[in-house]
N, C-alpha and C positions, 0 to 999 in steps of 0.2 A: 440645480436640482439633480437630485439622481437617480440614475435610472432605473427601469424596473427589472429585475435578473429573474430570473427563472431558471434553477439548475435543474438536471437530470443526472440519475446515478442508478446503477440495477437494483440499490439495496437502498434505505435510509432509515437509519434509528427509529423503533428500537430492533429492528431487523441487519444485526453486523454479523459478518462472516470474515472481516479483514479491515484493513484498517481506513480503503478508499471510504465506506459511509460516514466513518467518524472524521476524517476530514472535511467532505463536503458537509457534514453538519456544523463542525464546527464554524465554517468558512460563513457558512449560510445564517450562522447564529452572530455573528460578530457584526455582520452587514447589515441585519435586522438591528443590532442593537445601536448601531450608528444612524440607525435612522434612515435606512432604506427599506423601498416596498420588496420583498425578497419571497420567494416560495420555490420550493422543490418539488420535482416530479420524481416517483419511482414505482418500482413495480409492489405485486401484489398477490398470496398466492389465492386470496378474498377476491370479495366484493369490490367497486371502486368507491372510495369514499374520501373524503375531504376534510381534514382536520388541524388544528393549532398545536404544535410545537416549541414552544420557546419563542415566541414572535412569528416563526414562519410558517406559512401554510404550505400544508402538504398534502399532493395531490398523489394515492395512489391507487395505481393501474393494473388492472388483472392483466397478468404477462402474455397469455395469448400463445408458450410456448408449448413443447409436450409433455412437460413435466418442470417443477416450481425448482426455483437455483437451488434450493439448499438440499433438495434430494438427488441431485446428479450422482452423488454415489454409490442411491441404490441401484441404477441402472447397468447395464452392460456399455463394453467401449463404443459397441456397434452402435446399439439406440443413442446412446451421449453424440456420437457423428453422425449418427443422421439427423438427429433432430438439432446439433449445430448448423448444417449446411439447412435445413427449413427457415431456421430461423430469420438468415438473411433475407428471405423474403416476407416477412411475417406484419404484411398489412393491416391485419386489424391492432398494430399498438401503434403504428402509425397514424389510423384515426383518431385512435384514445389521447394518441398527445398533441393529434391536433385539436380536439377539443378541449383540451387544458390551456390550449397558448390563445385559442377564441376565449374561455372563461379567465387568464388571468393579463392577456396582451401585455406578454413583457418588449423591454426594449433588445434585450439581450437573453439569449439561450445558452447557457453556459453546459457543456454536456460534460461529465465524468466518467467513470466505469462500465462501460457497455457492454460488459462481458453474457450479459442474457440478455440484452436490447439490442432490436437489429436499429441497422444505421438508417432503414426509411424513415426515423424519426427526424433526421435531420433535411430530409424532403419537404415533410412537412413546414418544419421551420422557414424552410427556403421559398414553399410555396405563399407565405406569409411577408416575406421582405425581412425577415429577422435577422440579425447577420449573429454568427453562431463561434462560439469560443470553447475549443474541447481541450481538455486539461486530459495528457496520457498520465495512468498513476498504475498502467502493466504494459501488456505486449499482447491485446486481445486482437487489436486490428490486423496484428501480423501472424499471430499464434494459433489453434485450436485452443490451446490448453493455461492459455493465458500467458505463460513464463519462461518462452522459448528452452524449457529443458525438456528430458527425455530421460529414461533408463538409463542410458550412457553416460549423460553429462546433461552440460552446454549446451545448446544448438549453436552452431556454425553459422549457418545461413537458414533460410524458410524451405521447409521440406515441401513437396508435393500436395500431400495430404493437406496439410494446413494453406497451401495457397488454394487449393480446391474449396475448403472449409471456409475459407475467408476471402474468395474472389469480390463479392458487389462490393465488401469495403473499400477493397481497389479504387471503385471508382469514385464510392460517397463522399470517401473524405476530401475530395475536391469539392463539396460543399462549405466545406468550414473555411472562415473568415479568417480568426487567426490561433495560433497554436500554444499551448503553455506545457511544460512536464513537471515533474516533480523531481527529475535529474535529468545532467548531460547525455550520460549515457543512452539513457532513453530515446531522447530526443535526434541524437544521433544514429540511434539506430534504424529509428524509421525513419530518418530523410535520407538514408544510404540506402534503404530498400524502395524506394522513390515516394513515398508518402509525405503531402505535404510541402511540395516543391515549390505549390503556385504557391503559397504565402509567402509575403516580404519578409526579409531577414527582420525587421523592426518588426513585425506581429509575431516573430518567435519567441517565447521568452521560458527560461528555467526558472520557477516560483517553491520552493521546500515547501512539504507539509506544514501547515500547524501543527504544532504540539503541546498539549499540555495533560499533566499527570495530575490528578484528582486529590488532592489532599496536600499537593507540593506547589506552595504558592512562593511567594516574596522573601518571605520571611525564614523559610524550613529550614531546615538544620539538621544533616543525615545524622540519627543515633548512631551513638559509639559503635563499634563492633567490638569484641571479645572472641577467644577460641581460635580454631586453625580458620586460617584467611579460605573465604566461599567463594567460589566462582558461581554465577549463573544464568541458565538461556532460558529467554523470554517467548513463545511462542506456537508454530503448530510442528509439530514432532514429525516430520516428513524427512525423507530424500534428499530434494534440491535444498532443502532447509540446513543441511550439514551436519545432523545430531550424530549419527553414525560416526563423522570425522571426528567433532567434539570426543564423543566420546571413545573413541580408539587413541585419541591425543591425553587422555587422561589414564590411559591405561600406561602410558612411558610416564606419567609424573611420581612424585618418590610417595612413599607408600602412606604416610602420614603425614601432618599440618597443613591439611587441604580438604573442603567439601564441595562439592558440586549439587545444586539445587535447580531440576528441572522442570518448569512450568511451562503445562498446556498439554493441548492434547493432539493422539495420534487420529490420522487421518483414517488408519487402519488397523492394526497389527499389534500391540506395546510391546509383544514381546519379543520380538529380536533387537529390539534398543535394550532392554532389561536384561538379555541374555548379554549382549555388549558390556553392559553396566557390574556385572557380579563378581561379588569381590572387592568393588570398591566404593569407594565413600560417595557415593550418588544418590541420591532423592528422587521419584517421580513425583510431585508435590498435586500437579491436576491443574485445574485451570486456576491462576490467580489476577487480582488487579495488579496492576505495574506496581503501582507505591508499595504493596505487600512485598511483592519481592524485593524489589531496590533496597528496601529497610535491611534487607536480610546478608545483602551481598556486598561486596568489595570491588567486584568485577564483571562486567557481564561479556559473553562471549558472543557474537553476530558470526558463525562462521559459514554462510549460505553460500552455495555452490553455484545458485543462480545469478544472474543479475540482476538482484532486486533494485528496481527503482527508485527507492531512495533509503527506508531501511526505519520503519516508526520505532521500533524496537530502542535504537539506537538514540535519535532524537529523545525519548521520552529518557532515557537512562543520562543523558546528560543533562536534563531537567532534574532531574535527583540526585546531581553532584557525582555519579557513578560513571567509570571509565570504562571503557569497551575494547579490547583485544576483537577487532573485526578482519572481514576477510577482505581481500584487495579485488572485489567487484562492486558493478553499478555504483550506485547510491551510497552504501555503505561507506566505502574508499572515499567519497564528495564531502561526506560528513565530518570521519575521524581525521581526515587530510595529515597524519603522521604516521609516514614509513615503520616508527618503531614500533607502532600500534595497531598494523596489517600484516597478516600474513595471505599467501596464495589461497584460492579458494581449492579445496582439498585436500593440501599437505598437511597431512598428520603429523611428520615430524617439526615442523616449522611452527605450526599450533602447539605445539608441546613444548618447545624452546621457549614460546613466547612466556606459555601458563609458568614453565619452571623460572624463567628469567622475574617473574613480579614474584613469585615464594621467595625465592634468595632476595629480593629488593625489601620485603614487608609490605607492609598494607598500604594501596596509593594512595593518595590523594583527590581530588576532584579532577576531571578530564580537562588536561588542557585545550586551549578554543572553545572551551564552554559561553562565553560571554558572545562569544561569536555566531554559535549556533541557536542561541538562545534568541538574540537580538532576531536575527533572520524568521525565530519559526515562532513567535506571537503572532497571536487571533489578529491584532491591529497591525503589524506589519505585513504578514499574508494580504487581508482583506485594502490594503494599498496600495499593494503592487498589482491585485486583479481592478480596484480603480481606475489605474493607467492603464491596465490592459484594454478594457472597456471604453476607455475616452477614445484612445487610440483608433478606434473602430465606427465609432460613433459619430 
C-alpha cells in the first residue's frame, strides 16, 4: 500500500514564480496518478481554502508574513530583511500546517521550496511523529537571497548577514529524516556548511527535476529551421542569470548569419540589456512558453553566473531535441556533462568562441546525452526514486 505524502512548497500552481512549484506539481500529479493518496500544502496571499487539482488536494495557507512572495520587490532591502529574519519565527503558519497534517494525517511530509516558509513547520511535523523528506531545489537555508550570489559575483562562503537571516534553520534542519537535491552541487554545498550531517549517507539522495515541455511529447519532431542559424535564452533577464555576458559575447560574433531571440522578463530595468543589445540582431520577445521558443531556435544558451541547482531551462530544451552551449556551474555542468558544450561562467570571450565555433560548424543536431537526460527526468522515473526514498524511511 502506499503511502500518504503530503508535500509543501511556498508557491503551488497556478501561483509560479520559478520553476520549484512546477516540479513539485508535477511530482505530486504523477503520484496521484499512480494511485496514491497525495496533497500539497502551500501558501496564500487569501483566505485558506482547500481545493482539487489534478487528483491532488491542496491545502492553501495564509502566509502569516509581512508582505505576500511575489511583492518582495516592491519593498525596500531593509523591510525585505527584516521581515526575512521574523519570518524564522513565524508561529502562526506553524499552526496552519499543523492543522493540515491533523485534516490530511499523512505518512510522510515531503518539504520543497521554503523560501517564504519558516522551518517551524517542520516542528510541527515532528510534533506529530511524521518523519520529513526535504528536497533543496536553491540555497534558501544558507542564503537570504536564495542563490548565494551578490553584486560581485559568486558567494564564496555564507556572509554574516545571511547566517544572521537564517540562524533557527541552523538548528531545524536537524529535524529532517532524510535529504534529496536536485544536484550535487547543491547538496554539497550544504553538507560542507554543516547542514544535514545527522542523516545517513543512504537518506542522501540527488533526484533531477521532472521535466516536461507541453506540446513535446513522443512523437515531436523539431520543424525545420531556415535563415541565419538562432541562438536563444530562456528565462528571467537578471544578473546572476548571465544575460549581460550572453550578450557582450554576442557583440564579438561576425556581424551577420546569426539571430539571438530573448525570452522572459526583467526583474527590473530592460534597459541596459537593450542598450547592451544595439546594433545587433537581438529580439526582446517577452515572456514565452518553452515549446514557442525551442520551435524557433538552433541553440539555447544557459550562461548563469550562479550556481543554479540544476538548470530546468536546460532539461526542457533537450526535451525539444535542442542543444545548449551552458555554463560550467551547479546543475547546468551535471546536465550538459560535455566539456565542448561549457564554457566558464562569465567569460565573455569563451561564450563567444563557443557561439562562433557552432556558426562555422552549421546548424546542430539534437544534444548529445539527450536519451540520457530524458530517461532520468520523467514524471515516472522521478516519482520512483522518491518511492525508495520514502520506503527507506518508513
Amino acid at each position: 500500500m502506499s503511502p500518504r505524502i503530503l508535500h509543501l512548497s511556498s508557491l503551488y500552481p497556478p501561483h509560479i514564480v520559478g520553476g520549484a512549484e512546477r516540479s513539485v506539481s508535477m511530482l505530486a500529479e504523477a503520484q496521484a496518478a499512480d494511485g496514491w493518496d497525495v496533497a500539497a500544502a502551500c501558501l496564500t496571499p487569501g483566505e485558506a481554502i482547500e481545493q482539487e487539482r489534478n487528483g491532488v488536494t491542496v491545502f492553501r495557507m495564509p502566509h502569516g508574513n509581512d508582505f505576500w512572495l511575489e511583492d518582495w520587490p516592491a519593498h525596500s532591502q531593509r523591510r525585505r530583511e527584516w521581515a526575512k529574519f521574523k519570518q524564522q519565527a513565524n508561529f502562526e503558519i506553524e499552526r496552519r500546517f499543523g492543522d493540515v497534517l491533523d485534516r490530511f494525517r499523512p505518512d510522510v511530509v515531503h518539504t520543497h521550496s521554503m523560501v517564504d516558509i519558516s522551518t517551524r513547520v517542520w516542528h510541527a511535523a515532528r510534533a506529530r511523529g511524521i518523519p520529513i523528506v526535504h528536497t533543496l531545489r536553491d540555497f534558501d537555508l544558507l542564503c537570504a537571497a536564495s542563490s548565494m550570489y551578490r553584486e560581485s559575483g559568486p558567494c564564496v562562503g555564507r556572509h554574516l548577514k545571511c547566517r544572521v537571516l537564517t540562524f533557527a534553520k541552523q538548528f531545524d534542519q536537524r529535524l529532517v529524516t532524510a535529504v534529496t537535491a536536485v544536484g550535487e552541487e547543491v547538496l554539497a554545498r550544504h553538507l560542507r556548511y554543516g547542514f544535514f550531517d545527522h542523516v545517513p549517507s543512504d537518506r542522501r539522495r540527488v533526484i533531477w527535476n521532472t521535466a516536461a515541455v507541453e506540446g513535446v511529447g513522443a512523437g515531436y519532431a523539431k520543424p525545420p529551421l531556415d535563415g541565419p542559424v538562432t541562438f536563444g535564452y530562456l528565462g528571467r533577464i537578471s544578473p546572476e542569470k548571465g544575460v549581460d555576458t550572453l550578450l557582450k559575447a554576442a557583440r564579438l560574433l561576425p556581424p551577420t548569419g546569426w539571430r539571438l531571440l530573448i525570452a522572459g522578463a526583467a526583474l527590473s530595468d530592460l534597459a541596459p540589456y537593450e542598450a547592451l543589445a544595439e546594433g545587433l540582431p537581438v529580439a526582446f520577445i517577452g515572456f514565452q512558453k518553452p515549446k514557442a521558443l525551442f520551435d524557433q531556435i538552433d541553440c539555447l544558451v544557459a550562461p548563469s553566473l550562479w550556481a543554479e541547482p540544476l538548470g530546468r531551462t536546460v532539461l526542457e530544451a533537450y526535451q525539444a531535441h535542442v542543444p545548449v552551449i551552458g555554463a560550467r556551474s551547479g546543475g547546468i555542468a551535471e546536465i550538459i556533462a560535455d566539456d565542448a558544450w561549457l564554457v566558464p561562467p562569465g567569460d565573455v570571450e569563451a561564450l563567444a568562441q563557443r557561439m562562433r565555433a557552432l556558426l562555422e560548424a552549421g546548424r546542430p543536431g539534437p544534444p548529445q546525452g539527450r536519451d540520457r537526460v530524458v530517461t532520468r527526468t520523467t514524471p515516472e522515473a522521478v516519482a520512483r526514486a522518491f518511492a525508495q526514498v520514502y520506503a527507506n524511511i518508513l
